[in-house]
VEXTOR-425169 format. One line per 4 residues: number of its first residue (from 1); their letters; for each residue x, y, z of N, C-alpha, C. Coordinates in steps of 0.001 Angstrom, whole numbers. Example, Ala and Ser with C-alpha at 12.3 -4.5 7.8 and 13.67 -1.06 7.14 Angstrom:
1	AS	13190:-5690:7800:12300:-4500:7800:13200:-3300:7800 | 12850:-2250:7080:13670:-1060:7140:12900:30:7870
# end
This chain:
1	XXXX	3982:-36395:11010:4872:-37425:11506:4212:-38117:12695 | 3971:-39701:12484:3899:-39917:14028:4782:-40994:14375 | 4528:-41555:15515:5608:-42197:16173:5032:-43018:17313 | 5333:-44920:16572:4673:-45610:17636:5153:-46618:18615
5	XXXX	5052:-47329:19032:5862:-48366:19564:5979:-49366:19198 | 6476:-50506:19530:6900:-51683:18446:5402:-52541:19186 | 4356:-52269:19615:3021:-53231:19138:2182:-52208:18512 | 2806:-51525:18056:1675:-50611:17097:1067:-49754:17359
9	XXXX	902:-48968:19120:290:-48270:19882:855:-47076:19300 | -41:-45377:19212:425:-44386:19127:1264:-43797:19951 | 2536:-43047:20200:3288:-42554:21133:3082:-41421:21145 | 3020:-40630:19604:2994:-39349:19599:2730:-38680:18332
13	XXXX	2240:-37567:18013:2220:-37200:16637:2379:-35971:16084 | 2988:-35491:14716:3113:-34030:14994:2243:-33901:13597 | 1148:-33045:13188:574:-32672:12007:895:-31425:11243 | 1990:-30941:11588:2729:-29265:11495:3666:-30212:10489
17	XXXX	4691:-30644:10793:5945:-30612:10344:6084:-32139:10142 | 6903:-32448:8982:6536:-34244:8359:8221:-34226:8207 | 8680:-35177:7128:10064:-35301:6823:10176:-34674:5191 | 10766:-34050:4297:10998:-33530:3393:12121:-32840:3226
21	XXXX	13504:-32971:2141:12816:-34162:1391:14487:-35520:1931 | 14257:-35875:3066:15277:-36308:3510:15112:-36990:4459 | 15867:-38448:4743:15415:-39473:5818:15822:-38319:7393 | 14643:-39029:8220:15425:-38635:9457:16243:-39445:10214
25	XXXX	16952:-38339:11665:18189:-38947:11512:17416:-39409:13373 | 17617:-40939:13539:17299:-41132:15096:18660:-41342:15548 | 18916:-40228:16992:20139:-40681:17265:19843:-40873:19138 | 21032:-41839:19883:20898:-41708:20906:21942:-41661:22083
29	XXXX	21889:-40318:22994:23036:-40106:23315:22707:-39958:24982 | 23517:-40157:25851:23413:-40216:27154:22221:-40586:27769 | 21548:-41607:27532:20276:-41774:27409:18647:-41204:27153 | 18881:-40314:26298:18550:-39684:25450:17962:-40089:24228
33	XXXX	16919:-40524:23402:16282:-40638:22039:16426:-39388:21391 | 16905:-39178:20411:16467:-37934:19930:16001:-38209:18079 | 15023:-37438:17887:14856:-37821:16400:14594:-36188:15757 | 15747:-36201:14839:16514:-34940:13887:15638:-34966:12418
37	XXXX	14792:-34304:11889:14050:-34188:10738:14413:-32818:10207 | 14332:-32621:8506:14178:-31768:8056:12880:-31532:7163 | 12187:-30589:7316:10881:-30335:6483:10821:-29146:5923 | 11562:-29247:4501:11337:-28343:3867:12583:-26971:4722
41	XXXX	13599:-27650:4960:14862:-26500:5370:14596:-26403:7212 | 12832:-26566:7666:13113:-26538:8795:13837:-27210:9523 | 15355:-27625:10241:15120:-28829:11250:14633:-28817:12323 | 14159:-30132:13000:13486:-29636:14121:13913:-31602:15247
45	XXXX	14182:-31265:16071:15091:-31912:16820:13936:-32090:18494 | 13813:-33632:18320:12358:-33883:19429:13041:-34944:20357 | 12657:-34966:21309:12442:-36390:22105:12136:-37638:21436 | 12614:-38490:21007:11977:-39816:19870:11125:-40420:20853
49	XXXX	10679:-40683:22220:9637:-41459:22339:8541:-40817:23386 | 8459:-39082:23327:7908:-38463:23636:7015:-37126:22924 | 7879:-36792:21576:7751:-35636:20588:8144:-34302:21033 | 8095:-34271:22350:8699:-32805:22645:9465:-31981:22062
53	XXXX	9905:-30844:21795:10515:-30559:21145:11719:-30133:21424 | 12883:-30349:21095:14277:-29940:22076:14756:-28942:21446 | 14299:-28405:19988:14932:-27155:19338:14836:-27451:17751 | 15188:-26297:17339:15024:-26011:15939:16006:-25137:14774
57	XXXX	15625:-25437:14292:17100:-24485:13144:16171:-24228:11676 | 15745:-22865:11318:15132:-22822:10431:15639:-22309:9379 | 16223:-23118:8119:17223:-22329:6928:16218:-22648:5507 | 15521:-21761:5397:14340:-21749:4522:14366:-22268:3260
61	XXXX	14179:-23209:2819:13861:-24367:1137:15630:-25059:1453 | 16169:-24843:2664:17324:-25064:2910:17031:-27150:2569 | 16342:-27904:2874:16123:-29215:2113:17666:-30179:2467 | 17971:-30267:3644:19488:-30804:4406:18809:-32261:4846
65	XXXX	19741:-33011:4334:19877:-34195:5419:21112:-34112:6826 | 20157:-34396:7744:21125:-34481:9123:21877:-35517:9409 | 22684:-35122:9845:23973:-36240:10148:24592:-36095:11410 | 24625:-36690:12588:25356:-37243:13947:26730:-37095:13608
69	XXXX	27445:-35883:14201:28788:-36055:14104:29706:-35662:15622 | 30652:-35951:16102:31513:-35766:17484:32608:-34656:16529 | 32345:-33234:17581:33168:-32827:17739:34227:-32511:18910 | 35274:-32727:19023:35880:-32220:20696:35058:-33282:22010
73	XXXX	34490:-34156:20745:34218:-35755:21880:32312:-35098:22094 | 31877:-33928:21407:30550:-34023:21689:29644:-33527:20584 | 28856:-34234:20720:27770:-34702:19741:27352:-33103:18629 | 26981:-33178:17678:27021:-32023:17060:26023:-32682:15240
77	XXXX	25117:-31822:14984:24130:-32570:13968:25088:-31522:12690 | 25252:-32252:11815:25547:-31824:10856:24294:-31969:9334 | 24652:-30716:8982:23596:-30457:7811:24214:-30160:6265 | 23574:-31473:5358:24516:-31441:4203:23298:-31521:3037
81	XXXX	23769:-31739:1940:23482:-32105:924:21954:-31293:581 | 22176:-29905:884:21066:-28879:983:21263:-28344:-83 | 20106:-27466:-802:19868:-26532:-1983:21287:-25595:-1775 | 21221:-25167:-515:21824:-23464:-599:23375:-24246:-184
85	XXXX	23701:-25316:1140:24999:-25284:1376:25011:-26387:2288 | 25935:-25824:3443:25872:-26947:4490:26281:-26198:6041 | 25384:-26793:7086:25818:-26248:8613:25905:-27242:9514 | 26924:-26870:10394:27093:-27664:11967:26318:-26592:12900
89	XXXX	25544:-27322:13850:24806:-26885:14650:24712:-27717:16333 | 24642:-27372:16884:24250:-27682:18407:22916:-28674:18138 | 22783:-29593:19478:21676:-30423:19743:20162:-29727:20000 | 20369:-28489:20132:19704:-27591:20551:18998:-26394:19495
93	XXXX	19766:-26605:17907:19431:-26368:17100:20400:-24959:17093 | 21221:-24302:17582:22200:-23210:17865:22867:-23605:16131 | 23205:-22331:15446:23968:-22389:14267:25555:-22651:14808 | 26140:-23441:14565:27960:-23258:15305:28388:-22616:13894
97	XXXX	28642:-22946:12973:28826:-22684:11898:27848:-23190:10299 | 27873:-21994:9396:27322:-22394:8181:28285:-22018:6828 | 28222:-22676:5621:29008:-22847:4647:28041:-23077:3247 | 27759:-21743:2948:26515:-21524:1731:27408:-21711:111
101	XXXX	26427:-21923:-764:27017:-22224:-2180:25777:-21533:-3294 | 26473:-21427:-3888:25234:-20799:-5101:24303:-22094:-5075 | 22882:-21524:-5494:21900:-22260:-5254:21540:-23682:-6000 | 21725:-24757:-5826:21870:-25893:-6080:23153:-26245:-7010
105	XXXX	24160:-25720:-6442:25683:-26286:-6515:25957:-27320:-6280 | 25300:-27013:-4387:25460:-28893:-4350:24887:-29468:-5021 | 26018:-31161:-5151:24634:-31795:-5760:24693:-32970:-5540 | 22971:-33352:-5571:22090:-34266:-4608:22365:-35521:-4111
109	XXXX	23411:-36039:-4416:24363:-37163:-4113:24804:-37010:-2281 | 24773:-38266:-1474:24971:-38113:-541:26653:-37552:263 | 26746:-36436:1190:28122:-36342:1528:28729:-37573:2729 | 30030:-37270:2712:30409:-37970:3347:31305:-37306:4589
113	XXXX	31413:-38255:5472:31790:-37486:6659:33051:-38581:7347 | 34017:-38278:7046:35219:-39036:7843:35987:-38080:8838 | 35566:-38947:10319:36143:-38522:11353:37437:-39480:11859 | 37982:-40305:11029:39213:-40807:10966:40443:-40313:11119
117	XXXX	40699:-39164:10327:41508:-38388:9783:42150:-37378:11207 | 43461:-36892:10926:43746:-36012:11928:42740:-34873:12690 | 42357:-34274:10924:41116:-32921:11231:40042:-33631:10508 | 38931:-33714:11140:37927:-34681:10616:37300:-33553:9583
121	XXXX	36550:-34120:8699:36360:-33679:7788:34806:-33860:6986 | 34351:-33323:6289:33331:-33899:5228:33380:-33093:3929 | 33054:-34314:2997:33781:-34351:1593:31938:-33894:970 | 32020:-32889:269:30628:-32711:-72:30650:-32332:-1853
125	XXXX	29759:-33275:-2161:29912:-32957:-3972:29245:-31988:-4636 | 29953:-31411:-5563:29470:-29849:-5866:29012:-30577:-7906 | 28443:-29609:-8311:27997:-30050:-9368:29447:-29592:-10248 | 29738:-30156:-11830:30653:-30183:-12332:31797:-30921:-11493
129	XXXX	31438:-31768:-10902:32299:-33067:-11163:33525:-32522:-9609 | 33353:-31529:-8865:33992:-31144:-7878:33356:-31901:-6954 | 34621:-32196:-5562:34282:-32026:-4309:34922:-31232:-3392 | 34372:-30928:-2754:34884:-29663:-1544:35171:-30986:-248
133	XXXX	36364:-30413:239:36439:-31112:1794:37145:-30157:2602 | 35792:-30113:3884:35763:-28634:4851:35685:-29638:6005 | 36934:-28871:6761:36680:-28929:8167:35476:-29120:9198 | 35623:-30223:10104:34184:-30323:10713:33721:-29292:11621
137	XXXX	35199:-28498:12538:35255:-28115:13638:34928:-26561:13378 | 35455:-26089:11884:35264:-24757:11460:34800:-24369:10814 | 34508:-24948:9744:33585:-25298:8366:34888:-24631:7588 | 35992:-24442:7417:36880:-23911:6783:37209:-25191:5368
141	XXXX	37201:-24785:4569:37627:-25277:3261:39208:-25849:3358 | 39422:-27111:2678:40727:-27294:3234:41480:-27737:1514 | 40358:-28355:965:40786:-28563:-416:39915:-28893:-1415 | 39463:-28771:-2669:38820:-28908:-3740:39097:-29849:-4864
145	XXXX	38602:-30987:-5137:39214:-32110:-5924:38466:-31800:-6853 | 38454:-32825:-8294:38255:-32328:-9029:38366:-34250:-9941 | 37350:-34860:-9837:37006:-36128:-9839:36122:-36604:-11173 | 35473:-35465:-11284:34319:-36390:-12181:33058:-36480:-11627
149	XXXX	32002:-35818:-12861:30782:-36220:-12176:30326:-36994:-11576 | 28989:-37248:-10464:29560:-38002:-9821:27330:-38746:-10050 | 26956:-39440:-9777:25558:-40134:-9667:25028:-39772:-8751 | 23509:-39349:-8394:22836:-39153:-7547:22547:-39633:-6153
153	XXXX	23062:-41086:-6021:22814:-42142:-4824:23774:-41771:-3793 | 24636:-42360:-3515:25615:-42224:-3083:26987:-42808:-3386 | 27352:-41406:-4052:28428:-41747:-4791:30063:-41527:-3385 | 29559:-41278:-2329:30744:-40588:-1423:30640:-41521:-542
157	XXXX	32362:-42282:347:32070:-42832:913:33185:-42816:1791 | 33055:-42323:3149:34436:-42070:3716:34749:-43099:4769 | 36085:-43990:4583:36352:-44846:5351:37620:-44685:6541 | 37384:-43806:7599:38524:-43949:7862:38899:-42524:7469
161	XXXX	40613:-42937:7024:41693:-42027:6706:41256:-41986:5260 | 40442:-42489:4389:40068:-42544:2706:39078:-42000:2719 | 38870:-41663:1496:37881:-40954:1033:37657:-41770:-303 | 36286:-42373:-869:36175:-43232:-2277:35061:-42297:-2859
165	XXXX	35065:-41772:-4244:34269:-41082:-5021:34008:-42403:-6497 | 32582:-42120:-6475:32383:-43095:-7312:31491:-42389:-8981 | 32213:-42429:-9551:31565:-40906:-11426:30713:-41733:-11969 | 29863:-41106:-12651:28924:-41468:-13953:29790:-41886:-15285
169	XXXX	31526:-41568:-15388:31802:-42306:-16165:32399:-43949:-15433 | 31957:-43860:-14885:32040:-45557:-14309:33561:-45931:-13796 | 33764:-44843:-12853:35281:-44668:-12233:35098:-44565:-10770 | 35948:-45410:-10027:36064:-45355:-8508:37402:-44661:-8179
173	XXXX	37481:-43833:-7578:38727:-42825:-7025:38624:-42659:-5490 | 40087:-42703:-5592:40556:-42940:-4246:41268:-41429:-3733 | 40847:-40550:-3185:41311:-39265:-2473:41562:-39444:-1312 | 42891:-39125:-806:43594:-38652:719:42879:-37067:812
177	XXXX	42196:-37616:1622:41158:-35815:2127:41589:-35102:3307 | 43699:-35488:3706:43717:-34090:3532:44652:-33149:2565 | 45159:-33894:1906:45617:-33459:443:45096:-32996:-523 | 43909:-33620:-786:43292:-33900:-2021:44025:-34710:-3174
181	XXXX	45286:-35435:-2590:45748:-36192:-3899:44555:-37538:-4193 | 44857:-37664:-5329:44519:-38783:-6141:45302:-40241:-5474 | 44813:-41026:-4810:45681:-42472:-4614:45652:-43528:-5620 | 44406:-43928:-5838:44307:-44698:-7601:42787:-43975:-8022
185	XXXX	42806:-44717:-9227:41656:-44584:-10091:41376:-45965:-10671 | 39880:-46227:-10703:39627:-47673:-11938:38385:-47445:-12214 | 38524:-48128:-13564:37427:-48118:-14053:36319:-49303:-14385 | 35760:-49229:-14227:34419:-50019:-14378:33415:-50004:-16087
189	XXXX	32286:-50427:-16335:31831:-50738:-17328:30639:-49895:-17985 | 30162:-49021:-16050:29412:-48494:-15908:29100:-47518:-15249 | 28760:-46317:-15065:28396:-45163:-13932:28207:-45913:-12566 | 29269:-45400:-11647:28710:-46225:-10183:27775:-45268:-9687
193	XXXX	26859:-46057:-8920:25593:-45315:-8410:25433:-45880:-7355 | 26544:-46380:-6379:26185:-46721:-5236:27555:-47396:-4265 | 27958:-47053:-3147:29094:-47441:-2691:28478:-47829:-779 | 28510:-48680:-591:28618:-48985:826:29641:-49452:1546
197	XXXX	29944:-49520:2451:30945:-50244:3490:30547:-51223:4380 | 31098:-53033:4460:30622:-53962:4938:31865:-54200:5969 | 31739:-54519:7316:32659:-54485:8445:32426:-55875:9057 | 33120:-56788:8905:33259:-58268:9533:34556:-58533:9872
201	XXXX	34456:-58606:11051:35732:-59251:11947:37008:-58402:12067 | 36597:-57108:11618:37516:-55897:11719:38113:-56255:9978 | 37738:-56251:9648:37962:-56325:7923:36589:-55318:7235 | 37491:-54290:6617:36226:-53459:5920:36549:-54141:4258
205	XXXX	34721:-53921:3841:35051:-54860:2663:34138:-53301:1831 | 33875:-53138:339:33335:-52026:5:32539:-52264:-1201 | 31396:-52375:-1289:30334:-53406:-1896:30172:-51860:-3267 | 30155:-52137:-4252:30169:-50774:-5686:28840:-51546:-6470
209	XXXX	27804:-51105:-6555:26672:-50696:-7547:27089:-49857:-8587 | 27092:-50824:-9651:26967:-49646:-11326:25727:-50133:-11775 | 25767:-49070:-12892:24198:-49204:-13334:23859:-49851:-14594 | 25110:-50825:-14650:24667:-52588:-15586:24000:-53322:-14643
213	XXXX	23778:-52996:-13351:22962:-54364:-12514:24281:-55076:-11750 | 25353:-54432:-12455:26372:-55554:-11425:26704:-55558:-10006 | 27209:-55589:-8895:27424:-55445:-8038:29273:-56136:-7709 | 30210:-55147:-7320:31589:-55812:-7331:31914:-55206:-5761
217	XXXX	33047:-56102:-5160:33087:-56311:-3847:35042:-56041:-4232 | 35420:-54866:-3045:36435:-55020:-2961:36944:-55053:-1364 | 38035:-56263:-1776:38649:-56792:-660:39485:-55934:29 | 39843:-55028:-761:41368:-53788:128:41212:-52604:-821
221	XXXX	41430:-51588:300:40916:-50505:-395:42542:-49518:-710 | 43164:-50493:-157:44627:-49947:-434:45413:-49963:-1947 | 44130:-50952:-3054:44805:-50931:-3819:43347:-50989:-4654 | 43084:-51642:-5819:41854:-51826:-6870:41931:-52904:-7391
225	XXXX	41774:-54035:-6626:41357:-55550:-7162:39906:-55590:-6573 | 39101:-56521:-7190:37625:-56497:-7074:37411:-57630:-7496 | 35757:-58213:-7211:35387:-59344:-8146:33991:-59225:-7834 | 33693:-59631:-9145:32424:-59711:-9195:31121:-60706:-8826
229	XXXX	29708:-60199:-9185:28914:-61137:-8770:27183:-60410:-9590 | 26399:-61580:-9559:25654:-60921:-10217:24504:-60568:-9295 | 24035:-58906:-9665:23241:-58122:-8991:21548:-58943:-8876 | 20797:-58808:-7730:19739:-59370:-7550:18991:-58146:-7666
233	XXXX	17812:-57617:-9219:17069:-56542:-8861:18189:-55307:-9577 | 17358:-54153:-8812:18378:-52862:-8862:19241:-52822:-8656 | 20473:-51960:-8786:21828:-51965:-8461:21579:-50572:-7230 | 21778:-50824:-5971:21354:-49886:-4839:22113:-50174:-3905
237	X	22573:-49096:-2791:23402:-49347:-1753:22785:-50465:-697
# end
């Protein structure tokens, strides 16, 4: 891994430990850089414009993407979408809690993390068409849906008080995560393989990739009207 400055100069470099197999996460807190990598299950948590190292968490072929989450108003890296499971941990790399699964249960589809909700939460997709949604603060299990397979990209997308799951049979579902009820369902033409969230003027809008190339835009997520448009390229978040 190295790390340079914006005219191209070297800052720093590490030849031990790279990114695998998962983006890293740059976050920045009390004036603070910090840049969160996983390599191969290690994480390892540095100074972003120094490399130092601020700590580590080693959960072996563990293969987690990190995620920036507030608990109790302070900062806390969350670890998902791993071979074995998922953990909350300290800035410092300290285990707070871990939440293991038979070995590639999860599956490889991105989780989602809504801190909207009374008890914040993250919704994590299990293979056979489940999702689990566990507590952020305890890792405690709160409910198990039961949706539909779901596409590799990112099929999870938590807005708020909602939760949107998007299946390979070309269905967008709407889950209250902390119920687990069902709010609607629709269907589409095609496996969605991609869900983002677009925020203008305090209006969230929710942009759906299926894998005809189309791309459909919905205006309110309170209900399932949409419209379409035609995709430029791949259909990708």
């Amino acid at each position: 891994m190295i790390a340079f400055d914006t005219e191209g100069r070297e800052l720093w470099r590490d030849d031990e430990r790279g990114v695998h197999a998962s983006d890293p996460l740059a976050q920045c807190d009390e004036g603070t850089w910090r840049l969160v990598t996983d390599d191969h299950g290690v994480l390892t948590i540095r100074d972003g414009l120094t490399g130092e190292q601020l700590g580590d968490n080693d959960w072996t072929a563990g293969y987690t993407t990190p995620v920036a989450v507030r608990i109790d108003n302070r900062l806390a890296l969350l670890r998902v979408d791993g071979a074995h499971g998922i953990e909350l941990c300290t800035l410092t790399g300290e285990k707070i809690w871990r939440r293991t699964y038979d070995l590639f249960s999860v599956h490889p589809g991105n989780s989602a993390v809504l801190e909207g909700v009374e008890e914040p939460l993250v919704a994590v997709p299990l293979s056979g068409g489940l999702v689990d949604l566990v507590r952020l603060r305890d890792g405690q299990l709160l409910n198990t849906v039961a949706v539909g397979e779901q596409a590799e990209r990112r099929p999870l997308l938590g807005i708020g008080q909602d939760l949107l799951v998007g299946t390979l049979a070309g269905e967008l579902v709407m889950i209250d995560p902390l119920s687990g009820a069902e709010r609607w369902r629709q269907k589409f033409g095609a496996s969605v393989v991609g869900l983002a969230a677009v925020v203008e003027v305090g209006r969230v809008y929710v942009a759906i990739s299926t894998a005809d190339g189309m791309l459909r835009v919905l205006s309110s997520i309170s209900a399932a009207p949409w419209r379409e448009t035609k995709s430029v390229g791949l259909p990708t978040s």
